[in-house]
PDB file of N, CA, C and O in Angstrom, chain B, residues numbered from 101:
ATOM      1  N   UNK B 101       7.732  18.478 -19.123  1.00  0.00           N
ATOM      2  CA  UNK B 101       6.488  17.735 -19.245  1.00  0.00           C
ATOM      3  C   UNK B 101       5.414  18.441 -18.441  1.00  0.00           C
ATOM      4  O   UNK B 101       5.586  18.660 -17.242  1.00  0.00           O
ATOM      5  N   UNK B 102       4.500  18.738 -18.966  1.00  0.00           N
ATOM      6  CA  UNK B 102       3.059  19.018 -18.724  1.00  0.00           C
ATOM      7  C   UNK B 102       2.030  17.685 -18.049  1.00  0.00           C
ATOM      8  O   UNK B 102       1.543  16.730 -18.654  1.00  0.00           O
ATOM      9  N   UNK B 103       1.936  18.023 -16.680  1.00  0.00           N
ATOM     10  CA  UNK B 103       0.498  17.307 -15.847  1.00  0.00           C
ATOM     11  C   UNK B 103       0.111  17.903 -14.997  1.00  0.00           C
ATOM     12  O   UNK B 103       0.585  18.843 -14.358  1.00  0.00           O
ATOM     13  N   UNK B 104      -1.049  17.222 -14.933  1.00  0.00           N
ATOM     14  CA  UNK B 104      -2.463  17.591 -14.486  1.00  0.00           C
ATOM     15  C   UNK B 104      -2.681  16.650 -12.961  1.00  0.00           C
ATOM     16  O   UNK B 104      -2.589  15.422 -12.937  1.00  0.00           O
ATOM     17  N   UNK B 105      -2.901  17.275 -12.070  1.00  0.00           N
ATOM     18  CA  UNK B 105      -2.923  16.222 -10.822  1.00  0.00           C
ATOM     19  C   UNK B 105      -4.907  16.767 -10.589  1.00  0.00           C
ATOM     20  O   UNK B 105      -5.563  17.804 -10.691  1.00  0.00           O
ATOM     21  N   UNK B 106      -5.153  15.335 -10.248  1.00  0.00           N
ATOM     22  CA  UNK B 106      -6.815  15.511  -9.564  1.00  0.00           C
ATOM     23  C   UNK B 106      -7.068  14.445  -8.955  1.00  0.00           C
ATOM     24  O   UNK B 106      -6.587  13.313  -8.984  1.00  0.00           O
ATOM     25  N   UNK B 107      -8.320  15.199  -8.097  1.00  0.00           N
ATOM     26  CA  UNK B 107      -8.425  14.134  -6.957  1.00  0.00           C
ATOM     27  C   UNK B 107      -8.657  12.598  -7.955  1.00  0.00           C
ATOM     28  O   UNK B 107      -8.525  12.412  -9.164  1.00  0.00           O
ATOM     29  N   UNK B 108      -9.096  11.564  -6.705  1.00  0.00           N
ATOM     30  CA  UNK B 108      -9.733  10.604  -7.587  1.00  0.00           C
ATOM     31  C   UNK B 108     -10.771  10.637  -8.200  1.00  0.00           C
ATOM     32  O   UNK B 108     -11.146   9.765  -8.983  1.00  0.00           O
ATOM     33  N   UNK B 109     -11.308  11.556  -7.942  1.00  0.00           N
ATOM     34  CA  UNK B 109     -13.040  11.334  -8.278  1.00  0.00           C
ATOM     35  C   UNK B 109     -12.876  12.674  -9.850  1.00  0.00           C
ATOM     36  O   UNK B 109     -13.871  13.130 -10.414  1.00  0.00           O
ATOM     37  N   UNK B 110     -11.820  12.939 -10.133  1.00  0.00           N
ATOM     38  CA  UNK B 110     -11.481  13.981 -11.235  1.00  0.00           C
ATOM     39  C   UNK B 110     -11.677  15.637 -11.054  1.00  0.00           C
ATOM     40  O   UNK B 110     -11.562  16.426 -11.992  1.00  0.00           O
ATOM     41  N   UNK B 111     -11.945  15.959  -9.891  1.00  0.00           N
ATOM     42  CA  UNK B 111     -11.888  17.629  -9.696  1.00  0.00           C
ATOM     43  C   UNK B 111     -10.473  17.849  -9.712  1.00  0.00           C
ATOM     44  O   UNK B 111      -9.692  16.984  -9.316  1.00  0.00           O
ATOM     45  N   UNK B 112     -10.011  19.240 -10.259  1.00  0.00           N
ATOM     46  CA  UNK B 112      -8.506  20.059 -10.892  1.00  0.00           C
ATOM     47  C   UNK B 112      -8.264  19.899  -9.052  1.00  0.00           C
ATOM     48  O   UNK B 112      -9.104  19.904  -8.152  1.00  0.00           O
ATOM     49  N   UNK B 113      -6.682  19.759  -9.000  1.00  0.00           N
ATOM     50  CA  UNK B 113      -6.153  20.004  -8.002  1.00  0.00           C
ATOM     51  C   UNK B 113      -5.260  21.401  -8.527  1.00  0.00           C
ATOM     52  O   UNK B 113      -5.347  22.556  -8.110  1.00  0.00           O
ATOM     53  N   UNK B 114      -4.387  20.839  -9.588  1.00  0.00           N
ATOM     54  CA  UNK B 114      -3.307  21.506  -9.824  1.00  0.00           C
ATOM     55  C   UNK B 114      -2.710  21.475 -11.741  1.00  0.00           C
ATOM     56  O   UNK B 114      -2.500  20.368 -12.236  1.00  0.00           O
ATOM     57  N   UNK B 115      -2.576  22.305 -12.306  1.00  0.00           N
ATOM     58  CA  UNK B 115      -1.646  21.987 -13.538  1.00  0.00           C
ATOM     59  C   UNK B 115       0.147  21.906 -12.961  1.00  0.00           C
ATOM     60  O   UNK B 115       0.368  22.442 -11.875  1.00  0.00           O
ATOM     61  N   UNK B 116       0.900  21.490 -13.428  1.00  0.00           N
ATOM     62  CA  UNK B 116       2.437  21.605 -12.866  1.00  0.00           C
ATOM     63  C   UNK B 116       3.460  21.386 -14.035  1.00  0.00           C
ATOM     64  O   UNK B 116       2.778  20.940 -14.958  1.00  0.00           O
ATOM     65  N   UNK B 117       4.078  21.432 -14.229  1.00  0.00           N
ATOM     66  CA  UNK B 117       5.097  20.936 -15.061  1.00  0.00           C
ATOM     67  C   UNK B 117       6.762  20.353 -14.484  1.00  0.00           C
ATOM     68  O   UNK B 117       7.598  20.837 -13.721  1.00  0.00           O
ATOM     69  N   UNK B 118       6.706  19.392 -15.099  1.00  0.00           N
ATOM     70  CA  UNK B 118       7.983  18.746 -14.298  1.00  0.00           C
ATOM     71  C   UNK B 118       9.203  18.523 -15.735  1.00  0.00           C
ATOM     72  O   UNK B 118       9.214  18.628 -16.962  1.00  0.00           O
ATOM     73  N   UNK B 119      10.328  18.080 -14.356  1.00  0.00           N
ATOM     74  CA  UNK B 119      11.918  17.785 -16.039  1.00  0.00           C
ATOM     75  C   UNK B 119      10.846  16.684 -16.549  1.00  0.00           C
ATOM     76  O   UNK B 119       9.888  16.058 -16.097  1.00  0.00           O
ATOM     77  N   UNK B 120      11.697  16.839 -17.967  1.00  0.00           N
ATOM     78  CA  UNK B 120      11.315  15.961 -19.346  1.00  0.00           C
ATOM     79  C   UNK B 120      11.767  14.394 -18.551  1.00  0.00           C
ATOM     80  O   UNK B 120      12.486  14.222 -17.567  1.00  0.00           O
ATOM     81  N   UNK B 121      11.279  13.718 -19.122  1.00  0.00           N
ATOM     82  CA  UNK B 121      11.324  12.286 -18.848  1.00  0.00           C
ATOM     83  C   UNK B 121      10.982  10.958 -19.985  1.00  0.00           C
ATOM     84  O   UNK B 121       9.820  10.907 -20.389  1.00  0.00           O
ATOM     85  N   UNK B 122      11.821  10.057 -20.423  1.00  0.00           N
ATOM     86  CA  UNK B 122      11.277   9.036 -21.568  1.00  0.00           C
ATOM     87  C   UNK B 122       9.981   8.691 -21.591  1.00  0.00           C
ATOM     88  O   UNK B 122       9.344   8.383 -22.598  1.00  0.00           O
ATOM     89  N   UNK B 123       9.521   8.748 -20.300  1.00  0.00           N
ATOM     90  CA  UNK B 123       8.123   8.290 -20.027  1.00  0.00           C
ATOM     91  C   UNK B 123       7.795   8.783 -18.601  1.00  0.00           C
ATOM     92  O   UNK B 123       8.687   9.029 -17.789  1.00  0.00           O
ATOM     93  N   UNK B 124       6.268   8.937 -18.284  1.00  0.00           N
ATOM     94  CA  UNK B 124       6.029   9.644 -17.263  1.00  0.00           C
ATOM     95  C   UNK B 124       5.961   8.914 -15.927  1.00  0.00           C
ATOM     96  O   UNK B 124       5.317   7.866 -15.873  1.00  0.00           O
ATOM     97  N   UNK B 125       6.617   9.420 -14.769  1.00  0.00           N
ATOM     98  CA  UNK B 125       6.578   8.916 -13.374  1.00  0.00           C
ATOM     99  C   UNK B 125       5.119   8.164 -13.167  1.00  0.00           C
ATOM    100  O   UNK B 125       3.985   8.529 -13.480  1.00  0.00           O
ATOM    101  N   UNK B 126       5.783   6.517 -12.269  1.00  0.00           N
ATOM    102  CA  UNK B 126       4.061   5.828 -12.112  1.00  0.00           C
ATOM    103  C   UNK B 126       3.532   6.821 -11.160  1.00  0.00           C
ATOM    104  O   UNK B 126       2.305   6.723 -11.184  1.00  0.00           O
ATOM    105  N   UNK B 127       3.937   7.795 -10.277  1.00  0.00           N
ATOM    106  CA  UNK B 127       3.501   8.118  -9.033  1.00  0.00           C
ATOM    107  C   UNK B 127       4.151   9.795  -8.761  1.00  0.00           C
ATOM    108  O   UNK B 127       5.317  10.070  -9.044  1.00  0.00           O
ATOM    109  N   UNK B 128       3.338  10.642  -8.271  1.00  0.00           N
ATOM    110  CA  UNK B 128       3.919  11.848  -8.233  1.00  0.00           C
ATOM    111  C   UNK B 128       3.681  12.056  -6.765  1.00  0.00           C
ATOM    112  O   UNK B 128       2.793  11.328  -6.320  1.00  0.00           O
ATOM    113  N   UNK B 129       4.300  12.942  -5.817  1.00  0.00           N
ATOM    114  CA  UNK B 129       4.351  13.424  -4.547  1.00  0.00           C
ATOM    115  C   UNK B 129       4.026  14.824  -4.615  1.00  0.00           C
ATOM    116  O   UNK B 129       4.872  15.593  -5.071  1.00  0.00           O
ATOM    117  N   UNK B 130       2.996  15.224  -4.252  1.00  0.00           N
ATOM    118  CA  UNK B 130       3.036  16.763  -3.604  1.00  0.00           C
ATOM    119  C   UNK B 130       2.176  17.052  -2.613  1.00  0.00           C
ATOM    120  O   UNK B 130       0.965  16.958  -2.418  1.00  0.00           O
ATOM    121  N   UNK B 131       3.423  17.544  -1.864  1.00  0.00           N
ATOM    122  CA  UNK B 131       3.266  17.775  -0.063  1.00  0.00           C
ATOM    123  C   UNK B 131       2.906  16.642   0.451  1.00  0.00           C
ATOM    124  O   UNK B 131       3.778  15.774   0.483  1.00  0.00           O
ATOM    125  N   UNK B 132       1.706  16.346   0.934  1.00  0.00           N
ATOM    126  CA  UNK B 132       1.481  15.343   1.873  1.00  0.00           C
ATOM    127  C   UNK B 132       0.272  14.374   0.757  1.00  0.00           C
ATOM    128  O   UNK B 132      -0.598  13.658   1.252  1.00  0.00           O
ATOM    129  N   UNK B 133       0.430  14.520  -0.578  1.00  0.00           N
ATOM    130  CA  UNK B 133      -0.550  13.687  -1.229  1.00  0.00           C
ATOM    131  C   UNK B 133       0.427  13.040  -2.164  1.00  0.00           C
ATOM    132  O   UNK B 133       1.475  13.535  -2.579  1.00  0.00           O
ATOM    133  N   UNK B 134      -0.318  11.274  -2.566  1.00  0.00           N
ATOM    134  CA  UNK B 134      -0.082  11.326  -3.294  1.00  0.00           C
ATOM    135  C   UNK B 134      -0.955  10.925  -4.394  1.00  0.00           C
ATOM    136  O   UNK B 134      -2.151  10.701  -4.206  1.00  0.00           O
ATOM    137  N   UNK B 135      -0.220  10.800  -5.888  1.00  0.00           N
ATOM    138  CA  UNK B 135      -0.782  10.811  -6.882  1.00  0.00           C
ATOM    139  C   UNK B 135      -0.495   9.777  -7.885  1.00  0.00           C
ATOM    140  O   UNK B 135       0.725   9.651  -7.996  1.00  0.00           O
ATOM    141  N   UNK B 136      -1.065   9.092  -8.557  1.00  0.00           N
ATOM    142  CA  UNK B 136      -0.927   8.098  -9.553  1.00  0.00           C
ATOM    143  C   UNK B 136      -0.868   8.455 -10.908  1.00  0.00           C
ATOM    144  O   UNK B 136      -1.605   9.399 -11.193  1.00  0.00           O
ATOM    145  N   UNK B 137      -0.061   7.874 -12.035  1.00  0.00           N
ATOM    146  CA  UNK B 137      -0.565   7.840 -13.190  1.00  0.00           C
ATOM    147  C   UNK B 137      -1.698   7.138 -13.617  1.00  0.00           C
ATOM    148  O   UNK B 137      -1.886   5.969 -13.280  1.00  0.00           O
ATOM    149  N   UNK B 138      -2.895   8.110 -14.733  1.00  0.00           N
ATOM    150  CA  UNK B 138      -3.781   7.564 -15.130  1.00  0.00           C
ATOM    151  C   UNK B 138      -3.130   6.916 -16.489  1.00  0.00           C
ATOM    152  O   UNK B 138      -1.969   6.883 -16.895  1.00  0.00           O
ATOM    153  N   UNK B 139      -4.537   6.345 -17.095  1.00  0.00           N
ATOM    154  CA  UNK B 139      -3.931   6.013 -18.504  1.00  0.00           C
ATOM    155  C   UNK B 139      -4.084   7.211 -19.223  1.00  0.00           C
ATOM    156  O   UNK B 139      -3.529   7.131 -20.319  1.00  0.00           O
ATOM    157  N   UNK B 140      -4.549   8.134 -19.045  1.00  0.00           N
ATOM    158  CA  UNK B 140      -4.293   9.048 -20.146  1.00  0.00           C
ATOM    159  C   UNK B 140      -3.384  10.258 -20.030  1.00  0.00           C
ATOM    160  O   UNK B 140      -3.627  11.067 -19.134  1.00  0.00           O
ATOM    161  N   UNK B 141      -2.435  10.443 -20.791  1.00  0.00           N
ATOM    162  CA  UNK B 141      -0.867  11.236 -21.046  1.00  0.00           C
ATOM    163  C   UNK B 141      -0.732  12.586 -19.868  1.00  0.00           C
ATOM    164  O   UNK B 141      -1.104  13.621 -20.422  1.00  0.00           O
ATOM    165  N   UNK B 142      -0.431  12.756 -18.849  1.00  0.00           N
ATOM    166  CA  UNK B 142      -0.036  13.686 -18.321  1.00  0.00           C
ATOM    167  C   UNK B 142      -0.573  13.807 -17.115  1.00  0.00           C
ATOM    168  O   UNK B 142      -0.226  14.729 -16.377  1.00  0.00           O
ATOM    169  N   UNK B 143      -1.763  12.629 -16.636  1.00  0.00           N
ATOM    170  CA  UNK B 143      -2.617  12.393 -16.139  1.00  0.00           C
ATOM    171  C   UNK B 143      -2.494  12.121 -14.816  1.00  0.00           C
ATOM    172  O   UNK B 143      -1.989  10.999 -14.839  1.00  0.00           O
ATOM    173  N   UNK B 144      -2.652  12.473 -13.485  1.00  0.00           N
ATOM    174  CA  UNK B 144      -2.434  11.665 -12.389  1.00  0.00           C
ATOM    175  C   UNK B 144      -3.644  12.181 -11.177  1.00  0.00           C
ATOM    176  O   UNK B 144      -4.101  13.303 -10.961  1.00  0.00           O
ATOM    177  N   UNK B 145      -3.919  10.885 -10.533  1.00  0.00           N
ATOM    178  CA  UNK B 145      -5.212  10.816 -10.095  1.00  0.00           C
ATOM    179  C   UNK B 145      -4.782  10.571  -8.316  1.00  0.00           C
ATOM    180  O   UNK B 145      -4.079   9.676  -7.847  1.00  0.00           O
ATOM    181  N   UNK B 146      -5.304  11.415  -7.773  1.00  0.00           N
ATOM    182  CA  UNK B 146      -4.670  11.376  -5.982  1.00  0.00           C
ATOM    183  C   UNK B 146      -5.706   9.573  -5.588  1.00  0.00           C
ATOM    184  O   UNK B 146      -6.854   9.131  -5.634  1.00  0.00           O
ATOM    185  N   UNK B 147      -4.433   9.178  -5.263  1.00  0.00           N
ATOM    186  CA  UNK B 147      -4.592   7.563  -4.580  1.00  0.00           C
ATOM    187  C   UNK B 147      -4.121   7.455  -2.911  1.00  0.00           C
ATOM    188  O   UNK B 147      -3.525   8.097  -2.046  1.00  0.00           O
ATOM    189  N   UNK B 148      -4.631   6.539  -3.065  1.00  0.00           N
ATOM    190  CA  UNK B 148      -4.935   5.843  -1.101  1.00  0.00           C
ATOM    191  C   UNK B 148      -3.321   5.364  -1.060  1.00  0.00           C
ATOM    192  O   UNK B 148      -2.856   4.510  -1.816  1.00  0.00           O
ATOM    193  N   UNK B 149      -2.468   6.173   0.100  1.00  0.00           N
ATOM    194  CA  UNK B 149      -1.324   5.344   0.092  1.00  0.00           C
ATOM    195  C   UNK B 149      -1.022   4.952   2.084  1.00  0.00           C
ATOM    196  O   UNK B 149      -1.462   5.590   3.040  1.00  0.00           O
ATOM    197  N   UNK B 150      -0.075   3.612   2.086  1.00  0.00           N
ATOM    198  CA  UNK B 150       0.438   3.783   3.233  1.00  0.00           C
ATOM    199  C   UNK B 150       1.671   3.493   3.059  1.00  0.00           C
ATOM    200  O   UNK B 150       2.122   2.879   2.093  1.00  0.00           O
ATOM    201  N   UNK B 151       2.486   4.059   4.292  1.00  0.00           N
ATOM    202  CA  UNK B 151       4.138   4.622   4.325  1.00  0.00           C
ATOM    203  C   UNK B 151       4.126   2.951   5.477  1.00  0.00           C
ATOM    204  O   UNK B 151       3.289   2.598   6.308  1.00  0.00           O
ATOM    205  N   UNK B 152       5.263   2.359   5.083  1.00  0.00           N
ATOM    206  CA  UNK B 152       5.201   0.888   5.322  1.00  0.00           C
ATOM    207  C   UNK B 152       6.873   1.015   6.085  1.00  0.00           C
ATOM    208  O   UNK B 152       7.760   1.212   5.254  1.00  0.00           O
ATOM    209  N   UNK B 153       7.173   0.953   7.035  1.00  0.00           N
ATOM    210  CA  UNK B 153       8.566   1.131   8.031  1.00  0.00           C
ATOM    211  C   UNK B 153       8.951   0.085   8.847  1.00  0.00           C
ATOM    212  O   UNK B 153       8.221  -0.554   9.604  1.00  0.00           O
ATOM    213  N   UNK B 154      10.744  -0.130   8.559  1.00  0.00           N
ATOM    214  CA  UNK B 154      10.965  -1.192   9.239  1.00  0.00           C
ATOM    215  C   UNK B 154      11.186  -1.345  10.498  1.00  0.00           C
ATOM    216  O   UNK B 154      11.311  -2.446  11.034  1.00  0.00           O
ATOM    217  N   UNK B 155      11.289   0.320  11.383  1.00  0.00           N
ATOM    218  CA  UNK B 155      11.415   0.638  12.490  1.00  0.00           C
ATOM    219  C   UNK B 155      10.561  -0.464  13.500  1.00  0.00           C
ATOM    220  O   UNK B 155       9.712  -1.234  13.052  1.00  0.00           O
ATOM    221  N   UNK B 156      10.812  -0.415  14.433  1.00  0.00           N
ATOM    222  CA  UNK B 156      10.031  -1.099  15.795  1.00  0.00           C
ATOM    223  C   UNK B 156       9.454   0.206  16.607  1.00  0.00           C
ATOM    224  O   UNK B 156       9.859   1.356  16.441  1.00  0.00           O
ATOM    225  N   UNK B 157       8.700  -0.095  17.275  1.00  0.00           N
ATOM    226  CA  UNK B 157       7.886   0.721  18.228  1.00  0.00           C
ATOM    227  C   UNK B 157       9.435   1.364  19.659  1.00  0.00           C
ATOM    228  O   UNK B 157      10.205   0.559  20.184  1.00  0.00           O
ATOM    229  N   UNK B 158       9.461   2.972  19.947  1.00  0.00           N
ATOM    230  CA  UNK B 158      10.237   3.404  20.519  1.00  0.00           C
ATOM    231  C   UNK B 158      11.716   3.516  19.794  1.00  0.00           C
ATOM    232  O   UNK B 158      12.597   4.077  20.446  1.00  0.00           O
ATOM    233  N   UNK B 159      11.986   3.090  18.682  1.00  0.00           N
ATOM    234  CA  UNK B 159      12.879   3.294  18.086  1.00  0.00           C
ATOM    235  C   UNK B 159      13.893   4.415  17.325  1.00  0.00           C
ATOM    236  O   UNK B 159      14.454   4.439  18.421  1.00  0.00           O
ATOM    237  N   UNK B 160      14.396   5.034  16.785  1.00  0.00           N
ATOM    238  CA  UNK B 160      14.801   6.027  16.420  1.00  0.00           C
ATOM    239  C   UNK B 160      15.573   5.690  15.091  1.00  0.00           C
ATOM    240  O   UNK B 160      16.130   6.586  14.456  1.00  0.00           O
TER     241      UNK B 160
END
């Protein structure tokens, strides 16, 4: 499968191609961004995320 990652505001980040899939991932990871599916086919748009942990403060 053929996609297209861009910021939100639609400037090219990257073309990529990933394994085939029935349908395309809601959400893609690369490096330290991430990325959403748009509605249109191959499409994914860099979104606002936070990493949510059940750890406690000093923990390991």
């Amino acid at each position: 499968m053929k996609i297209k990652l861009l910021t939100q505001f639609g400037e090219f980040v990257r073309d990529a191609e990933i394994l085939p899939f029935n349908e395309y991932p809601a959400v893609m990871i690369w490096g330290d961004r991430v990325f959403q599916h748009s509605n249109i086919q191959g499409e994914y748009r860099e979104c606002f995320f936070y990493i949510v942990s059940d750890r406690k403060p000093g923990q390991q």
